[in-house]
PDB file of N, H, CA, C and O in Angstrom:
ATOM      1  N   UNK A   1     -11.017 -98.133 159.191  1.00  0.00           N
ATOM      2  CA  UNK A   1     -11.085 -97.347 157.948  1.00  0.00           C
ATOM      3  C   UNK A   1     -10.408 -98.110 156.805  1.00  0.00           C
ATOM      4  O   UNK A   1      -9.516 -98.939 156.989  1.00  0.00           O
ATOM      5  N   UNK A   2     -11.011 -97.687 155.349  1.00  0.00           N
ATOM      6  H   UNK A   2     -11.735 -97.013 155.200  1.00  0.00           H
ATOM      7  CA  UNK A   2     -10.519 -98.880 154.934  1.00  0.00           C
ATOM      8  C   UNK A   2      -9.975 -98.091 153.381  1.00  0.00           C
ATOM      9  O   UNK A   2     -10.818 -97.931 152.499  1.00  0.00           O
ATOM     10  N   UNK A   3      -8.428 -97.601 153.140  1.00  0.00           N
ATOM     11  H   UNK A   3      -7.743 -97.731 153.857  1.00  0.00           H
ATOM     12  CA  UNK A   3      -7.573 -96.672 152.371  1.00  0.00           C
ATOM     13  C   UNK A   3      -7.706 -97.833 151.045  1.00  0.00           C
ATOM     14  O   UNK A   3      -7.744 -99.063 151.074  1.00  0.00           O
ATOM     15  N   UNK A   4      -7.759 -96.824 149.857  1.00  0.00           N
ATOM     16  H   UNK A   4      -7.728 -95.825 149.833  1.00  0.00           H
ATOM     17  CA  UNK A   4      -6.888 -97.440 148.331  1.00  0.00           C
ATOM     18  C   UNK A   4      -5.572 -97.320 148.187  1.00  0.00           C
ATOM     19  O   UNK A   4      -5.059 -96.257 147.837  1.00  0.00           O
ATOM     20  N   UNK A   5      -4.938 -98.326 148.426  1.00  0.00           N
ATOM     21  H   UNK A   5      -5.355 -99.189 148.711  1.00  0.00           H
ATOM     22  CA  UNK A   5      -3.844 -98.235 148.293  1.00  0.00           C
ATOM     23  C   UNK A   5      -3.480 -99.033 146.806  1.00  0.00           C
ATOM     24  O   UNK A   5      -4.355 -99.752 146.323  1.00  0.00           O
ATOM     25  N   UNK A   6      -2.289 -98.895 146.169  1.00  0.00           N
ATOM     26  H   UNK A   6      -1.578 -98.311 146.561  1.00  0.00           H
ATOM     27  CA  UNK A   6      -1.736 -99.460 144.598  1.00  0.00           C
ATOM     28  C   UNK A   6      -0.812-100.372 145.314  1.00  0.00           C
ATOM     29  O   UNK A   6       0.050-100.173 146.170  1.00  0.00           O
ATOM     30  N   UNK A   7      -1.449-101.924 144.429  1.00  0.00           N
ATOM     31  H   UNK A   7      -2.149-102.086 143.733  1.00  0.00           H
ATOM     32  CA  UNK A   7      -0.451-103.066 144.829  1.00  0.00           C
ATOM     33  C   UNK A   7       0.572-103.409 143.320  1.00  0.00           C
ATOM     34  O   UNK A   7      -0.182-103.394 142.347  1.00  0.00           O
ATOM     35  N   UNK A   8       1.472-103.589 143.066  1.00  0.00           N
ATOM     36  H   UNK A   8       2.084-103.601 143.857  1.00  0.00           H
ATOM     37  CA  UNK A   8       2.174-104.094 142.028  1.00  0.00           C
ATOM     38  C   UNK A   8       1.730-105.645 141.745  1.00  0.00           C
ATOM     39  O   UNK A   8       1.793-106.459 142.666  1.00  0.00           O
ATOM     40  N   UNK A   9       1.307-106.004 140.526  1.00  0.00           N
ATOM     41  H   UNK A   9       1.255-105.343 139.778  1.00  0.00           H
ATOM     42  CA  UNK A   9       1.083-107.475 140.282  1.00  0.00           C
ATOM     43  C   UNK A   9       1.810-107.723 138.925  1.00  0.00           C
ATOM     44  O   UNK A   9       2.694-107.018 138.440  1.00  0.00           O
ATOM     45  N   UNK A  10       1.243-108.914 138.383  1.00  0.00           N
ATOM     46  H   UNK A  10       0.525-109.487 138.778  1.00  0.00           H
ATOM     47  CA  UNK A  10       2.019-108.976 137.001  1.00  0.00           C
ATOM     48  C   UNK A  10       1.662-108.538 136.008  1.00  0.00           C
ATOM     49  O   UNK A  10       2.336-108.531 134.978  1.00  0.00           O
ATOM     50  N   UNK A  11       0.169-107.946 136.171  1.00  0.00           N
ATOM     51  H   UNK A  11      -0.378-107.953 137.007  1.00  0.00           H
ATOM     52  CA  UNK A  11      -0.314-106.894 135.067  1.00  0.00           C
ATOM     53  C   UNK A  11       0.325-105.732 135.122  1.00  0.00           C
ATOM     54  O   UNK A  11       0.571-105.253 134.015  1.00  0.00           O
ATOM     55  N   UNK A  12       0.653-105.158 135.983  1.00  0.00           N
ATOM     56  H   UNK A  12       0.453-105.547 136.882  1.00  0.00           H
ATOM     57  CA  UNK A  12       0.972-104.058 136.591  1.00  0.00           C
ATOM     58  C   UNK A  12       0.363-103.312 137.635  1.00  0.00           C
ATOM     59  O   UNK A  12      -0.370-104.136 138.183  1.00  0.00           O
ATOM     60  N   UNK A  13       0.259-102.367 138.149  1.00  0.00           N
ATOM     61  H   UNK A  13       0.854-101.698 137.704  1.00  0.00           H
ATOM     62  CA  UNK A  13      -0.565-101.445 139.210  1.00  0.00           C
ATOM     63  C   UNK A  13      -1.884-102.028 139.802  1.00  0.00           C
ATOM     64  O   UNK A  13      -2.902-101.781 139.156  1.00  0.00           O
ATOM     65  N   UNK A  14      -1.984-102.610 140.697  1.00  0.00           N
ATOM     66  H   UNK A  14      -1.158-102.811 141.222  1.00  0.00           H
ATOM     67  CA  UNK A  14      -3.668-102.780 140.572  1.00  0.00           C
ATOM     68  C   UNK A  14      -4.226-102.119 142.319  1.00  0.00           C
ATOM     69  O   UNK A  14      -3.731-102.327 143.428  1.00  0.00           O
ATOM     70  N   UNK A  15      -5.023-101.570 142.042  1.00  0.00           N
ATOM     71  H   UNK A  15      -5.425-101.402 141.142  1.00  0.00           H
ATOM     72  CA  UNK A  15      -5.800-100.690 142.998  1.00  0.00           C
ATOM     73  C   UNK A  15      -6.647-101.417 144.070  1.00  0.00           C
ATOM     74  O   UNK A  15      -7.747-101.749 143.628  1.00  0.00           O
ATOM     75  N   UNK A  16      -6.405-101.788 145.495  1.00  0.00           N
ATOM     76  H   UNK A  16      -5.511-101.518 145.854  1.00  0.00           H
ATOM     77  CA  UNK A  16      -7.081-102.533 145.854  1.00  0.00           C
ATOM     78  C   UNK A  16      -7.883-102.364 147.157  1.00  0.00           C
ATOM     79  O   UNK A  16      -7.480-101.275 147.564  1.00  0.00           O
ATOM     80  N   UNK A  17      -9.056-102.953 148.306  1.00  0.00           N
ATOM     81  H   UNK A  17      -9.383-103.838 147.975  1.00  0.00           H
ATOM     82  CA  UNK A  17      -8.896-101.651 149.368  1.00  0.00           C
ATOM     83  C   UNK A  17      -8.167-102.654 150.747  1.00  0.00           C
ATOM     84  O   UNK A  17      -8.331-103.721 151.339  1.00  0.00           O
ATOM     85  N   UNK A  18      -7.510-101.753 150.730  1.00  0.00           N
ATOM     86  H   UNK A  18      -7.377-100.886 150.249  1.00  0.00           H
ATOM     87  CA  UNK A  18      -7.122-102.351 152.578  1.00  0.00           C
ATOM     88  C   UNK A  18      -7.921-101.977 153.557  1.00  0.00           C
ATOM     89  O   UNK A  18      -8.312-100.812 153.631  1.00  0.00           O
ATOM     90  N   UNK A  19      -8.340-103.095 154.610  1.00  0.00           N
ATOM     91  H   UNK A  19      -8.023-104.041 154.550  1.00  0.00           H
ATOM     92  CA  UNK A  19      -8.862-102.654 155.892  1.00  0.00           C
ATOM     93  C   UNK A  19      -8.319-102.926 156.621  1.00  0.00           C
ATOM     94  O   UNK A  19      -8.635-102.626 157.772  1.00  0.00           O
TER      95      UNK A  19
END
């Protein structure tokens, strides 16, 4: 299964998918 999880970068917040 594969969740959105929020990663911190240097833009800020970025939304990415984990599997």
């Amino acid at each position: 299964d594969a969740e959105i999880v929020k990663q911190e970068s240097d833009v800020g917040p970025e939304p990415y998918q984990a599997v």
